[in-house]
VEXDREN-2710 file (C-alpha; in Angstrom, 1 decimal):
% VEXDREN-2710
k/r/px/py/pz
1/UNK/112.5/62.2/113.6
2/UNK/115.3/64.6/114.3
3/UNK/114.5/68.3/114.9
4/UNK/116.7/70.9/115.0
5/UNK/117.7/73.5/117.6
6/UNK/116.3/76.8/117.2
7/UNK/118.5/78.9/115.6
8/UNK/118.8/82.0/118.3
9/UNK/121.7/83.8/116.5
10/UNK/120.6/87.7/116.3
11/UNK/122.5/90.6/115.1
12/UNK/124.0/91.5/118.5
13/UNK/125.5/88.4/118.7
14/UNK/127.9/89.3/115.4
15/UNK/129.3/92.2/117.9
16/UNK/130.2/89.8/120.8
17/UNK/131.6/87.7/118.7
18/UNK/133.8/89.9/117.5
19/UNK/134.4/91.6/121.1
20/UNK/134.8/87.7/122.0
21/UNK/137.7/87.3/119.7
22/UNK/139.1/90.8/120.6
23/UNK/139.0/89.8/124.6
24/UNK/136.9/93.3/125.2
25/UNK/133.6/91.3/126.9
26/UNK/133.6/91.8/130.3
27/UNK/133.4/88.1/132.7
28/UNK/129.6/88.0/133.0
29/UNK/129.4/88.9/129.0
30/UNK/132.3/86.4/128.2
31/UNK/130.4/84.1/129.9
32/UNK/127.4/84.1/128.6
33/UNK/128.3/84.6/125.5
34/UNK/130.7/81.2/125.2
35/UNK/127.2/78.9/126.2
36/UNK/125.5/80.2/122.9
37/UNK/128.9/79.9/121.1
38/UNK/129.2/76.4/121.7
39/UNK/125.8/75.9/119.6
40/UNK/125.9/78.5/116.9
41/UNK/128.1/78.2/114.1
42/UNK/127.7/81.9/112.8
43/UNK/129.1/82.7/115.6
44/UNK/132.0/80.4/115.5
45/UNK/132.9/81.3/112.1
46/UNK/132.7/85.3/112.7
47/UNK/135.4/84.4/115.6
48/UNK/137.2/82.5/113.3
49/UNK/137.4/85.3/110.5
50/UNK/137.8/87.8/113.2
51/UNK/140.9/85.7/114.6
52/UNK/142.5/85.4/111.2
53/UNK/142.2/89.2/109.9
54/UNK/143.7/89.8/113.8
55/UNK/147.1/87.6/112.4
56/UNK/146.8/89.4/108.9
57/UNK/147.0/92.6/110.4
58/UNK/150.1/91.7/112.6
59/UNK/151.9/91.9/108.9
60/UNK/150.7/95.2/108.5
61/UNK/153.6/97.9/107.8
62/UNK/151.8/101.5/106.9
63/UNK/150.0/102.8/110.2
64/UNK/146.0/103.7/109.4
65/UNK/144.6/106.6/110.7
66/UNK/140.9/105.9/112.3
67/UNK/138.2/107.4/110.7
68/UNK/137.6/111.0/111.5
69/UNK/133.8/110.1/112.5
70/UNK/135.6/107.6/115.3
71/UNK/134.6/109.9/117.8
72/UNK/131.1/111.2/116.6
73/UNK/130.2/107.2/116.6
74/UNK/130.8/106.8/119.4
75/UNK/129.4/109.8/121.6
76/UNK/126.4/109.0/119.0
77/UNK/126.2/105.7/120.8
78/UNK/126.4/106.8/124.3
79/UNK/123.9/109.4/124.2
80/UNK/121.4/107.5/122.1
81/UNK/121.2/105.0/125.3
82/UNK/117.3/106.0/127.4
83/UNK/118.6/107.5/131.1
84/UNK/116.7/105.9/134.3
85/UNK/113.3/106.8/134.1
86/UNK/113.2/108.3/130.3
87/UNK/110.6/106.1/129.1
88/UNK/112.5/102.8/128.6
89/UNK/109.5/100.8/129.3
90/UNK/110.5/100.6/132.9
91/UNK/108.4/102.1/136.2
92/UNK/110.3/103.4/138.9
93/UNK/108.7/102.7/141.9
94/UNK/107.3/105.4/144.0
95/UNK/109.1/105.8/147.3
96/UNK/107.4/106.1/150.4
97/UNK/108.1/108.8/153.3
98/UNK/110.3/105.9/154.9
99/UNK/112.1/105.0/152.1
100/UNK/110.8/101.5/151.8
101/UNK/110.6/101.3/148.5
102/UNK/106.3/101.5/149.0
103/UNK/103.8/104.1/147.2
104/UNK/101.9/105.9/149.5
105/UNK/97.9/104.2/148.9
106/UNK/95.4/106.0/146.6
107/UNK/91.4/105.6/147.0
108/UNK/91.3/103.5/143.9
109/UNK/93.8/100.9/145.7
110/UNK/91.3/101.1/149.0
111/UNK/88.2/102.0/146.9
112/UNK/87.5/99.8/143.8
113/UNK/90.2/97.2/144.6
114/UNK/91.5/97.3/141.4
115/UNK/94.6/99.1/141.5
116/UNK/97.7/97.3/142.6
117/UNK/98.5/96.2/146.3
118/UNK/101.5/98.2/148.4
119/UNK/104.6/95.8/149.2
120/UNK/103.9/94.9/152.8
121/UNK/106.9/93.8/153.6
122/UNK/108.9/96.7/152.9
123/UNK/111.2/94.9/150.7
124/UNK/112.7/97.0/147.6
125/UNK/111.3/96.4/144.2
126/UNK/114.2/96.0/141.6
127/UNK/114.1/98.0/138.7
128/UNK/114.3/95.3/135.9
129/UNK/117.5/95.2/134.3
130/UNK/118.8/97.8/131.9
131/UNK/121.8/97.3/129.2
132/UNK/124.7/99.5/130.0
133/UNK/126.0/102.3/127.6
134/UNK/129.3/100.7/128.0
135/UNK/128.2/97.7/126.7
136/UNK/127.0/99.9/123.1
137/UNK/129.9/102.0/123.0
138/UNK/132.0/98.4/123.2
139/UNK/129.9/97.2/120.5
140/UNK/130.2/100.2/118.3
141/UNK/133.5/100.4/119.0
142/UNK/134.1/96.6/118.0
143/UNK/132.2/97.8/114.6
144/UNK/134.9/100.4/114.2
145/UNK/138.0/98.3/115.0
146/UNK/136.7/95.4/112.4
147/UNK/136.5/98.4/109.9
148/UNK/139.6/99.4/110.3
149/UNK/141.3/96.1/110.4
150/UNK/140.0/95.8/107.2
151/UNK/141.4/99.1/106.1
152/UNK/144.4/97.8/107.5
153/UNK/144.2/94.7/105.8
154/UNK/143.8/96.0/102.2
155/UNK/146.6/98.5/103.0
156/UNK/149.0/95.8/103.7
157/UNK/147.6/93.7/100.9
158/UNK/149.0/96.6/98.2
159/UNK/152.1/97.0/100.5
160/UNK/152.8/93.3/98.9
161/UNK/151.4/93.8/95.5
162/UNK/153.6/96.6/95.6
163/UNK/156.9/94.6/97.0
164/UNK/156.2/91.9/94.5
165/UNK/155.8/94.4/91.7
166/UNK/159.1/95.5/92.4
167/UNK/161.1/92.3/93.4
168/UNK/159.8/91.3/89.7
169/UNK/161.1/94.1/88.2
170/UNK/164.2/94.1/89.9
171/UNK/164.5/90.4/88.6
172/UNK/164.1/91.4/85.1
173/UNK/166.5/94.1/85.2
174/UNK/168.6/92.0/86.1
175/UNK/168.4/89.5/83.7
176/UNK/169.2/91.7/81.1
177/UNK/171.7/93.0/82.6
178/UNK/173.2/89.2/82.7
179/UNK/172.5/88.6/78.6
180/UNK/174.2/92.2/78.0
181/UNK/177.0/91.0/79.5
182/UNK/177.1/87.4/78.4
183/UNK/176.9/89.2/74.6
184/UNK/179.9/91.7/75.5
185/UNK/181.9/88.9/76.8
186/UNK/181.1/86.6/73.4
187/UNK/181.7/89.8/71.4
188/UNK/185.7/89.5/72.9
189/UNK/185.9/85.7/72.3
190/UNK/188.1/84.4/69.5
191/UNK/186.3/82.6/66.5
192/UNK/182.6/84.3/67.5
193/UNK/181.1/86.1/64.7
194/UNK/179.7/89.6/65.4
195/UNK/179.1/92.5/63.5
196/UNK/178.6/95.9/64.9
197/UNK/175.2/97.3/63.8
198/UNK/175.8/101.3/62.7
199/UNK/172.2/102.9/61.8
200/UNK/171.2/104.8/58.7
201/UNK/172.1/108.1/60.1
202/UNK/175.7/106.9/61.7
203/UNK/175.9/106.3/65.0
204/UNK/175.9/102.8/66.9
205/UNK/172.8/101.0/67.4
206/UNK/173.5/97.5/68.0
207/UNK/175.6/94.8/68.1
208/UNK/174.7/90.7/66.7
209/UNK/176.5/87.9/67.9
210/UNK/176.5/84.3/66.4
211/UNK/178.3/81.8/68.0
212/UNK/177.0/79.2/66.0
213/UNK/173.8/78.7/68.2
214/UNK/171.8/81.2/66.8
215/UNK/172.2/85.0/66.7
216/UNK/171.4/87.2/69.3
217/UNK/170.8/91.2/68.7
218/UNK/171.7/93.6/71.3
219/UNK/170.0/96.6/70.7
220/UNK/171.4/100.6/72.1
221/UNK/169.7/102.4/69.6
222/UNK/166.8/101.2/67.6
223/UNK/163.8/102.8/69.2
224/UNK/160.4/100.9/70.3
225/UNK/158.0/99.0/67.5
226/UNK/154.6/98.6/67.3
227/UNK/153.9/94.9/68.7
228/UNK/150.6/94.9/67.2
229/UNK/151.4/96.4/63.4
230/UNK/155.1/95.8/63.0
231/UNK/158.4/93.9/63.2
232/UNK/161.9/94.4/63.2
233/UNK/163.2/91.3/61.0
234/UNK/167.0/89.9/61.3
235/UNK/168.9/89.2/58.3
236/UNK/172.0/87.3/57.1
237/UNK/174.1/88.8/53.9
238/UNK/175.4/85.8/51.6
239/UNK/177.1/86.6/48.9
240/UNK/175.1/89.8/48.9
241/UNK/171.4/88.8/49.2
242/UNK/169.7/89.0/52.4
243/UNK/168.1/85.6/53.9
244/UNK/165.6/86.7/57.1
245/UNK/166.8/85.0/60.2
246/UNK/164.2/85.7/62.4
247/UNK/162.4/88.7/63.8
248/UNK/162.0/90.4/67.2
249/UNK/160.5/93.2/69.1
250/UNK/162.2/96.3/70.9
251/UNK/160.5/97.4/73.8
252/UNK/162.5/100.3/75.1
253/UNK/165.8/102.4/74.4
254/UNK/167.7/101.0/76.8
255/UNK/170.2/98.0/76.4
256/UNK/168.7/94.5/75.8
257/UNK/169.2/91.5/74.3
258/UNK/167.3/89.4/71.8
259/UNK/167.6/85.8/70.4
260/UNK/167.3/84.6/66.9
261/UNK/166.2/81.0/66.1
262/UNK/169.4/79.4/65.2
263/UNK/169.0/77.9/60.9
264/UNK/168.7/74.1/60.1
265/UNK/172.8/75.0/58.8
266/UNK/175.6/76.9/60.1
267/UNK/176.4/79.5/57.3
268/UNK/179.2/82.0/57.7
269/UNK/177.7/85.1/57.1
270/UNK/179.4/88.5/56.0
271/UNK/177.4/90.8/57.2
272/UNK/173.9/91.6/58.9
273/UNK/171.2/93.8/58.7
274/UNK/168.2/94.7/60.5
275/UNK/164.8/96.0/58.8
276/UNK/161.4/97.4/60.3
277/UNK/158.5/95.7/58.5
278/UNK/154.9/96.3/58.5
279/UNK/152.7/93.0/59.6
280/UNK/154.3/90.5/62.2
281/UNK/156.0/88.6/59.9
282/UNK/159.5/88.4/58.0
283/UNK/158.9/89.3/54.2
284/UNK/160.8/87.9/51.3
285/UNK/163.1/90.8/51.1
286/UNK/163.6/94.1/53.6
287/UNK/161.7/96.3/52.9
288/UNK/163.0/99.5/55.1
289/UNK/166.7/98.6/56.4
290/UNK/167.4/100.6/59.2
291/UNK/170.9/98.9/60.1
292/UNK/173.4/96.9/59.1
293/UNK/177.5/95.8/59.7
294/UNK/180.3/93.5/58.6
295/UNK/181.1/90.6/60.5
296/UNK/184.0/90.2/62.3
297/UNK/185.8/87.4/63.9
END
C-alpha cells in the first residue's frame, strides 16, 4: 500500500513562494524554502503564476500608483512583531553578577529541590529563536506587490481592449472609405447606370450604382432607421411601376455604402427610388418614398 506524504503546505508558505519567485528571500530563507518546494505542488504552481503575471506585467504601459495604505501596512507589520522579552513565550535568562549567563540560587532551588538547577558550567543559554520583523514586513510587502501586479495586470489588459477597440474601428472606417470611393469611381465609368438620389425636400441624399452586379446605395443624407421596427427598401422604376430590389439599413449620417442583391435578370432601369417602411421587410408597393432619381449612363 502506498501512503502519501503529509501535506505540510501552510499559509506562510504562499508568501515565500511568491518572495521565491520575486528573488526577495534571503540565502538561509531561499534555502529552506527550495527543500519543501521540491515536494509541494501548491507551492510550485503559486511560483509558476507568480512568474507568469511577472512577464505580463513587463507589457504593462500606464504606471500604477501603490495603494495609499502601502505604508500603514507596512509599519502595521513591523510594530505588531513581540520585542525581546514582551511575552513571546520566551524566558530570558536571569544573569548572574559575573555575567555567566546563571541565576543567582533561590531557597526553593536549595530547599525543596524542585526548582530548576543553575548552569554549572557557565555556558550561555540561547534564547530560542525568534522570527525577524524583516522577514513580516517582506512578506507583507510581497502581499502588496502581488496586489498591485494585479492592478497592473488588469490595467494593461484594458490598455489592449482599448487598442484593439480602436485598430477595429480604424479598420472599418476604412473600409468604407474604400466602397465610397470604389462607387465614385463607377459613378465616372462609361456604360454604368447611376442615378443621383435628391430627397423630398431637395437637396442630395444619395447616389445608386448598378453595374450589372447588383446595386449599391451610397447614402449622404438619409438619416438612421430603426433596425428593430423599420427598413429602408430599394426600388427599380420600369415603365413607371416600382419593383423592390432589396432593402438596407442606415446606421449613421455619414457617407457609406450599401449592397443590393443583384435580380435573377439584368433590367435597364429608368429610375430609382428609396422608401422607409415599417416591419423588416420589402412591401408590395412604397409606402413612404423618401427619394428618388433618373438614371444616367
Amino acid at each position: 500500500m502506498t501512503h502519501r506524504a503529509p501535506d505540510t503546505h501552510t499559509g506562510e508558505h504562499d508568501a515565500l513562494a511568491v518572495g521565491w519567485a520575486l528573488h526577495t528571500l534571503d540565502p538561509d530563507e531561499a534555502a529552506a524554502f527550495e527543500a519543501h518546494l521540491a515536494t509541494c505542488p501548491t507551492c510550485r504552481q503559486t511560483v509558476d503564476d507568480t512568474t507568469a503575471i511577472l512577464g505580463d506585467l513587463a507589457g504593462a504601459v500606464v504606471p500604477v500608483d501603490p495603494p495609499p495604505r502601502l505604508r500603514r501596512q507596512l509599519l502595521d507589520a513591523v510594530d505588531a512583531e513581540p520585542a525581546p522579552g514582551s511575552g513571546t513565550g520566551v524566558d530570558t535568562p536571569e544573569v548572574g553578577p559575573a555575567g555567566d549567563g546563571t541565576r543567582p540560587a533561590t531557597d526553593t532551588d536549595t530547599d525543596t529541590g524542585t526548582g530548576p538547577e543553575p548552569r554549572r558550567d557557565g555556558a550561555v543559554v540561547p534564547l530560542a529563536p525568534r522570527r525577524r520583523a524583516t522577514r513580516w514586513l517582506a512578506a507583507a510587502a510581497v502581499v502588496l506587490v502581488v496586489a498591485a501586479i494585479g492592478g497592473l495586470t488588469a490595467a494593461n489588459q484594458s490598455l489592449r481592449a482599448e487598442r484593439d477597440s480602436a485598430q477595429a474601428a480604424a479598420a472599418a472606417q476604412a473600409e468604407r472609405e474604400a466602397a465610397v470611393a470604389d462607387v465614385l469611381r463607377d459613378a465616372g465609368s462609361p456604360g454604368v447606370s447611376h442615378a443621383v438620389l435628391a430627397g423630398t425636400q431637395g437637396g442630395i441624399v444619395g447616389l445608386v450604382i448598378d453595374d450589372g452586379t447588383g446595386q449599391r446605395v451610397l447614402t449622404t443624407g438619409l438619416g438612421p432607421n430603426d433596425t428593430l421596427t423599420e427598413t429602408y427598401v430599394l426600388w427599380g422604376l420600369v415603365d413607371g411601376t416600382p419593383q423592390p430590389l432589396g432593402t438596407f439599413d442606415v446606421g449613421g449620417q455619414g457617407p457609406d455604402v450599401r449592397s443590393v442583391p443583384s435580380t435573377p435578370e439584368a433590367v435597364p432601369y429608368a429610375g430609382f427610388a428609396v422608401s422607409l417602411e415599417p416591419g423588416r421587410t420589402a412591401p408590395a408597393s412604397p409606402t413612404r418614398v423618401v427619394a428618388s432619381g433618373q438614371v444616367g449612363r
